[in-house]
C-alpha positions, 0 to 999 in steps of 0.5 A: 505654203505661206504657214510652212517655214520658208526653206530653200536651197541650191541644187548645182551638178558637179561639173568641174566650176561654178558658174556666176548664174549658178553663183547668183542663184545661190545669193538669192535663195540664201537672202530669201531663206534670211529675210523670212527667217528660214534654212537655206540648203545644199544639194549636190546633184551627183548622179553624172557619175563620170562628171562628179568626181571629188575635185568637182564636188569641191569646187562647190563647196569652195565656191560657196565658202569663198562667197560667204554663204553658209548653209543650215544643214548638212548637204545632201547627195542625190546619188545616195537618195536613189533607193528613195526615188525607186520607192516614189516610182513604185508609189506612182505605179501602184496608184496608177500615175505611172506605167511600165514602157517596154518599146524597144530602142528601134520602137521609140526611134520610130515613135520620135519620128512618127510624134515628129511628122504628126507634131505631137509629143511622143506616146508609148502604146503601153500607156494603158496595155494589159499587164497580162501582155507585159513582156519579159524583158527591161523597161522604162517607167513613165510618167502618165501625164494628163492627155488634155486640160492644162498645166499651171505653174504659178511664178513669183517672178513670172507671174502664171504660165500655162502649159497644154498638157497635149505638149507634155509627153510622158516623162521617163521616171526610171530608165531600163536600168534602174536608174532615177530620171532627173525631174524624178529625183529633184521632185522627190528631194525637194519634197523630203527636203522640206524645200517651200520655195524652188529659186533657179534659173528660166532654164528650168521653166519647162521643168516645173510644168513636168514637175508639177505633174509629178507632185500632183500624182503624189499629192504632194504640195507644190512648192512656190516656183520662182525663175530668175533671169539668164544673166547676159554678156554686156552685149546682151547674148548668153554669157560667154567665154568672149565676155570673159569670165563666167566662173566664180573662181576666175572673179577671185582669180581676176582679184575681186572680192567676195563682198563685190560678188555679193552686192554685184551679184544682188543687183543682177535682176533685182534692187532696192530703189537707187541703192548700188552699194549696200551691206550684207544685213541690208540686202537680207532686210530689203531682199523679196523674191517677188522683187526680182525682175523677169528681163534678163540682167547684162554683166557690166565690168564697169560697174563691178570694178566701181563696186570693187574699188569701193570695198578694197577702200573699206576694206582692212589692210591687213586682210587685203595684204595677205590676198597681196602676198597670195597673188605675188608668190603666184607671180614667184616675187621673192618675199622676206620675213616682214614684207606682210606687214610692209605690204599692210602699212602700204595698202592705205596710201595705194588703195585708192586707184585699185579696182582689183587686188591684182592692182593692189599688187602692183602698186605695193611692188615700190616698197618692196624692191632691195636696195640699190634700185636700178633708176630710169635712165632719165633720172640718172641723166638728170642726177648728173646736172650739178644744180638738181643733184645739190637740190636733191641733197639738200632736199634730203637733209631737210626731210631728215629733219622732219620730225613728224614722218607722217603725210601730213608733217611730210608734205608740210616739209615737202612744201617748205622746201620748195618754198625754201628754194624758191621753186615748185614742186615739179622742179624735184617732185618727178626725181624724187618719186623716181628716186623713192620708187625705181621708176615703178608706179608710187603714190603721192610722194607723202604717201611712199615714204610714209609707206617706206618708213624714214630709214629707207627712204633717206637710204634710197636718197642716200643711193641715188645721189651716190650714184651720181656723185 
């Protein structure tokens, strides 16, 4: 296995989202097939054909596009394979690894209940019968599993784990109607795919034993199974609804950022040392599968809005003002022609505090409100005492005067200001940022009329003192 070019692959059935665990998984194939310089693969497992509809293959697709991870090759839809997984099971059949099973409905029902009482597994009696005894009706093709000895899967996670062949039963392959059993079908795929290494969660671990099998009565290699962790709520049980989202689309919904994803969803059973925040190029030269730990890993919002906040600071505001405008045409805010790039010349001054683009949303809304801004009553009331509305106004003539509207050279004229009046800052400061502002949450006050510019922010000055005049 080690001489055979490493490829990989994400298998999701189309069940209408895509799950974090099924989010991390595929993460983890992707930087294992770029680590050792190999292909990383899609397969749609559509054979629920009630569940796989257009809408839900989609959701797949956007989902790994939304996180950045692209696949080498054209995917691969299992339904269309089915001709191929009837040819595999009549090959077990002719080399005597398989067998018909005619038991009726009412026949395995009685076989369930008596393998039950006995505490075994269930047994068909055509395991070994006469094809001259053969009836002629529909069947089932099984699986003739080992009746003794032992199953190994070899882990790269969980190291090796023994199953007694006495409590595998004979799998289904085909059932009566035709149609490939699913352990059936990933076999057959994984091989004709070419897939080296099987990256998917502890759930499947039960099914590597039984696949195992499969790919020995094929004399087939066995690829080099590697099962990841569950990824458990922040109280440690399975992950639910009551732990909050649990879909890949409900994280972009809730305003966090595909490079959040990647990184958070890296440190979820494995890591690099002390490393929390590493690039994309990072991950792929440190990642090993082997690496990955076997205890499951526990979501932890705190660190994934750190993670957040760190990336909407690094990340360009022009990007971040278009996933703005997205996120406030759903709230329905009214945008004019220009808004876009008021919103981008905003976000370096907001930025900071958002843990969220749905944070960085609200923090723009200042700048775009229309002129004359309703202010808080407080503010009015203050307005109305002669000495603030004088400082006010002279305040205003002095930041005409500003000849650098910048932070820097605003805050410098800020504070000759209060030294001109022989007052702090917090004897106009709140007024103004109301003033600037509308009573919604603003930067530093630098920092909003840099944002708003100098014809608008002399102009809601120029409101606010008429209003009390």
């Amino acid at each position: 296995m080690t001489d055979r070019p490493v490829r990989t692959r994400i298998a999701p059935s189309p069940t209408g989202m895509m799950h974090i665990g099924t989010a991390r998984t595929a993460l983890f194939n992707y930087l294992y097939a770029r680590h050792r310089g190999g292909a990383f693969l899609l397969r749609v497992e559509d054979t629920d054909r009630e569940r796989s509809t257009e809408a839900a293959v989609d959701v797949i697709f956007e989902g790994l596009k939304w996180l950045g991870l692209e696949t080498d090759e054209p995917a691969v839809f299992q339904f269309q394979r089915a001709d191929r997984h009837r040819e595999a099971v009549a090959e077990l059949l002719e080399r005597g690894q398989a067998y018909r099973d005619y038991m009726t409905a009412e026949e395995l029902d009685a076989e369930r209940e008596a393998a039950r009482a006995a505490g075994r597994v269930v047994r068909s009696p055509w395991r070994d019968a006469d094809p001259s005894t053969w009836p002629d009706r529909p069947y089932a093709v099984r699986l003739k599993s080992p009746l003794d000895g032992e199953t190994i899967v070899r882990d790269a996670i969980k190291g090796d784990v023994t199953f007694q062949n006495t409590t595998l039963d004979d799998l289904i392959l085909l059932r009566s109607d035709g149609s490939p059993t699913y352990n059936l079908a990933v076999v057959v795929d994984d091989h004709d795919m070419g897939i080296t290494h099987v990256i998917r969660g502890d759930d499947h671990l039960n099914n590597a034993a039984r696949q195992t099998i499969i790919y020995q009565a094929l004399d087939w290699d066995i690829p080099v199974w590697a099962h990841l962790p569950m990824i458990h709520g922040p109280d440690g049980g399975k992950l639910s609804k009551r732990h909050g989202a649990q879909a890949l689309t409900e994280f972009d919904d809730m305003g966090y950022l595909p490079e959040t994803m990647r990184n958070y969803l890296a440190k979820l059973g494995w890591g690099h040392g002390d490393d929390e925040i590493f690039s994309d190029e990072q991950a792929i030269a440190w990642f090993d599968i082997i690496d990955v730990v076997s205890a499951p890993a526990r979501l932890d919002w705190a660190k994934l809005n750190h993670l957040n906040n760190h990336y909407i600071r690094q990340a360009d505001p022009v990007r971040l003002a278009g996933l703005v405008v997205k996120i406030l045409k759903s709230r329905d805010v009214a945008l004019k022609q220009g808004d876009e790039t008021l919103i981008a010349r905003t976000i370096p001054f907001v930025r900071d505090g958002a843990k969220t683009t749905l944070e960085l949303a609200d923090a723009v809304l200042f700048v775009l409100k229309a002129r004359p801004l309703v202010l808080p009553d407080k503010t009015r009331e203050q307005l109305a005492d002669g000495e603030l509305h004088g400082r006010i106004s002279r305040l205003r003539a002095a930041l005409a005067s500003v000849s650098d509207w910048s932070v820097p050279g605003l805050e410098a004229g800020l504070r000759q200001f209060a030294e001109s009046e022989g007052v702090g800052m917090g004897k106009f400061g709140p007024q103004l940022r109301a003033i600037l502002s509308g009573g919604a949450p603003a930067p530093d006050l630098a920092g909003a009329m840099t944002a708003l510019g100098r014809d608008e922010s002399l102009g809601r000055i120029d409101d606010a003192l008429s209003l009390s005049a």
